[in-house]
C-alpha positions as CSV (number, residue, x, y, z in Angstrom):
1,X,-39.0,-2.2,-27.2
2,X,-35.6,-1.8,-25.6
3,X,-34.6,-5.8,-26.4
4,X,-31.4,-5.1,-27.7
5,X,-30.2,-8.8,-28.5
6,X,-32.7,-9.5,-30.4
7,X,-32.4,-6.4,-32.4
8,X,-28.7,-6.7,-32.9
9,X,-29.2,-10.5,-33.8
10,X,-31.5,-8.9,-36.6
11,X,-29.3,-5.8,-37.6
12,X,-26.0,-8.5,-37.6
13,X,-28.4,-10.6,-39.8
14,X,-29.4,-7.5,-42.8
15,X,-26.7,-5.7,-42.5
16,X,-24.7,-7.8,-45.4
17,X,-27.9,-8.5,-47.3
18,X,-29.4,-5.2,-47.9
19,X,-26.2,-2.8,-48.8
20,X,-28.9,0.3,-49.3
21,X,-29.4,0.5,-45.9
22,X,-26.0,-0.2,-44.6
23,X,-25.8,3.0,-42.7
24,X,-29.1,2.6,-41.2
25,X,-28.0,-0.8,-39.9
26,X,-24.8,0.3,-39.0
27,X,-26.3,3.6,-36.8
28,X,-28.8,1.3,-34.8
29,X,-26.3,-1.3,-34.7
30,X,-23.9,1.4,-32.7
31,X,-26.9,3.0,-31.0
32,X,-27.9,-0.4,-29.4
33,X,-24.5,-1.3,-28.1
34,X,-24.4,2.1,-26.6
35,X,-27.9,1.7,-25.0
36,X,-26.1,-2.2,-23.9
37,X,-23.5,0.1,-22.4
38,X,-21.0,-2.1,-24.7
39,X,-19.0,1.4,-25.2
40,X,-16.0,-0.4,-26.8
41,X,-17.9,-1.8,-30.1
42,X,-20.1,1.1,-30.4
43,X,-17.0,3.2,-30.4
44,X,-16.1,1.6,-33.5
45,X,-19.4,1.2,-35.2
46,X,-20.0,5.0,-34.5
47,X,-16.6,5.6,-36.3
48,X,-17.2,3.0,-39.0
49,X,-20.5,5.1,-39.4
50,X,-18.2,8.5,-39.8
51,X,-15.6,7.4,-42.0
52,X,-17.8,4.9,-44.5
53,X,-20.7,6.7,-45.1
54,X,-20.3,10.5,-44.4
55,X,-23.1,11.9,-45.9
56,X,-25.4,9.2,-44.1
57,X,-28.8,10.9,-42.6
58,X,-27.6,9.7,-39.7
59,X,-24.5,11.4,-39.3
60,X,-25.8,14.5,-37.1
61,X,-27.2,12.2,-34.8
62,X,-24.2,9.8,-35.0
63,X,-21.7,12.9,-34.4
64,X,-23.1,13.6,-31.2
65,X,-24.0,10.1,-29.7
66,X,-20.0,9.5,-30.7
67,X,-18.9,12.7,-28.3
68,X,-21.6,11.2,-26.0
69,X,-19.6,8.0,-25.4
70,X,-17.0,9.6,-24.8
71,X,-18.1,11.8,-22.1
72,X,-20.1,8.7,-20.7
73,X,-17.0,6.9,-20.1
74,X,-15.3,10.1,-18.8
75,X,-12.9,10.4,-21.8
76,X,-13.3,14.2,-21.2
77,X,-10.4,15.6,-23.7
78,X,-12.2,13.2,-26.3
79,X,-15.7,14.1,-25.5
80,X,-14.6,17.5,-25.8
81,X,-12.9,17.0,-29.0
82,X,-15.7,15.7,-30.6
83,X,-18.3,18.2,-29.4
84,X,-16.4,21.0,-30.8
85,X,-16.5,19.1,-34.2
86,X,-19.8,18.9,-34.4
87,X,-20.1,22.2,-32.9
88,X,-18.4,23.0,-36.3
89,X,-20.0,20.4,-38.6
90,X,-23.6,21.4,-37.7
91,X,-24.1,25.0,-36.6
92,X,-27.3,25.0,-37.7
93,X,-28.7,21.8,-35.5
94,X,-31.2,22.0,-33.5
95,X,-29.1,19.9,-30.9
96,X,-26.2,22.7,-30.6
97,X,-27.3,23.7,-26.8
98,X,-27.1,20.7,-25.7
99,X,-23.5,20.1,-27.9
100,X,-22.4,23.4,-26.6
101,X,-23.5,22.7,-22.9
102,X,-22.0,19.4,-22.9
103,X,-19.1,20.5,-24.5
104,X,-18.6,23.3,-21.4
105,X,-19.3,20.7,-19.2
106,X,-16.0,18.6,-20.0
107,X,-14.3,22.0,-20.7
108,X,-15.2,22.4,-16.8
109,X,-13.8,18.9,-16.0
110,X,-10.6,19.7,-18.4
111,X,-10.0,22.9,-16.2
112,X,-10.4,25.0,-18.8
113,X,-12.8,27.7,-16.6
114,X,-13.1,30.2,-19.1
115,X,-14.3,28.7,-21.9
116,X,-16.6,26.7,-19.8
117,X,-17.9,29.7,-18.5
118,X,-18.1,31.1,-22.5
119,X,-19.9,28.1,-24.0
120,X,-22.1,28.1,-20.0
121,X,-22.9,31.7,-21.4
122,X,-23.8,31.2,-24.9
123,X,-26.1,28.5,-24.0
124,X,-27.8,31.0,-21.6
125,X,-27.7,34.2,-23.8
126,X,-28.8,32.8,-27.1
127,X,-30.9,29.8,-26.1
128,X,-33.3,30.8,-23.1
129,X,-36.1,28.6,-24.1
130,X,-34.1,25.7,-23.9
131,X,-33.8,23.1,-21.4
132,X,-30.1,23.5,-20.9
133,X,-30.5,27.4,-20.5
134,X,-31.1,26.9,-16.7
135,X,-28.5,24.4,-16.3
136,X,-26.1,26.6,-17.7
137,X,-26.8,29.9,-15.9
138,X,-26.3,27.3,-12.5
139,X,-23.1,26.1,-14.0
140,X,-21.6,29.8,-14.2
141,X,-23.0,30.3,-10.8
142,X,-20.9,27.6,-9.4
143,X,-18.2,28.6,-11.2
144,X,-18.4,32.0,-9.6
145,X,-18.8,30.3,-5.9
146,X,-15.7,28.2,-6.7
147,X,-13.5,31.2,-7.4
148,X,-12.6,29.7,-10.3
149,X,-14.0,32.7,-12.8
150,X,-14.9,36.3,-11.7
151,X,-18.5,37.0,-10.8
152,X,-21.0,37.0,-14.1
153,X,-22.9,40.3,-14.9
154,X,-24.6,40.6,-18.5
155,X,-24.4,43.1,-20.2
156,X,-27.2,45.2,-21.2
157,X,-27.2,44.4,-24.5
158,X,-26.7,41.2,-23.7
159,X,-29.9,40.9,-21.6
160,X,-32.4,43.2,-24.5
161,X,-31.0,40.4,-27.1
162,X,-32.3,37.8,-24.8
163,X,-35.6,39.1,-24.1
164,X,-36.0,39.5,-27.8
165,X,-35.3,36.2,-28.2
166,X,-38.4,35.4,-25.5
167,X,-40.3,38.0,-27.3
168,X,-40.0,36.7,-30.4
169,X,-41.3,33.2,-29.2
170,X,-43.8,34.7,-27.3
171,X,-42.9,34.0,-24.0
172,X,-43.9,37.7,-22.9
173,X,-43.6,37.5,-19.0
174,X,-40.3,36.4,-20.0
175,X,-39.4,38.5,-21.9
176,X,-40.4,41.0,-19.8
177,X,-38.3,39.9,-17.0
């Protein structure tokens, strides 16, 4: 219901009593400070979260929020830092376009062009259906305008994988295209 007091008075209140569920409390706990925009605690719960209980369920979700804070309070070589970890930690997410998006996006603000533009590209190449696809492709385009990488042709390969990858979702006009 978005009434973060109350729920931290409630997570403050379980969190001793009910040590099953300590990373549970400890995530929401961390989630709602972020939510409070009260970045300095939830940096450290988020942390606690990481180093205490590693193989919580929550520490995918934890991973990224963590690299979120830190790009929300323009810690950009942080932010990067830990989007590339969990880059590495969770190749398999379903959240690694967005990881890999954000992660070119403080690249970007880092000055590091080219592997903006290379994580810009991935997203692009290998994740057309997703949201951050479109974003991306503008983000190399801007790039390009700027001067600050040369001008962006696929390759043909390049472009048949990604129509497969339409085709194979069955997004045929896509595909097509």
């Amino acid at each position: 219901k978005k009434n973060y007091i109350i729920a931290e008075y409630y997570l403050n209140k379980v969190r001793d009593t009910y040590a099953v569920l300590a990373d549970h409390t400890l995530y929401y706990y961390a989630k709602s400070l972020l939510l409070q925009k009260k970045y300095e605690p939830a940096e450290e719960n988020y942390f606690k979260l990481k180093t205490e209980y590693p193989d919580s369920i929550f520490k995918e979700k934890a991973a990224l929020e963590y690299a979120d804070l830190y790009y929300i309070t323009e810690k950009y070589y942080s932010a990067e830092k830990n989007y590339s970890e969990f880059i590495t930690a969770f190749p398999a997410s379903a959240l690694l376009p967005y990881a890999k998006y954000q992660l070119a996006l403080c690249q970007e603000k880092n000055g590091k062009y080219q592997e903006a533009f290379s994580n810009y590209k991935s997203v692009w190449l290998n994740n057309p259906e997703n949201e951050y696809a479109k974003n991306a492709f503008d983000a190399i385009e801007s790039l390009v305008e700027k001067g600050l990488i040369t001008a962006f042709k696929a390759a043909n390969e390049e472009i048949y994988k990604r129509g497969e990858i339409f085709f194979n979702l069955y997004w045929y006009k896509n595909a097509i295209a």
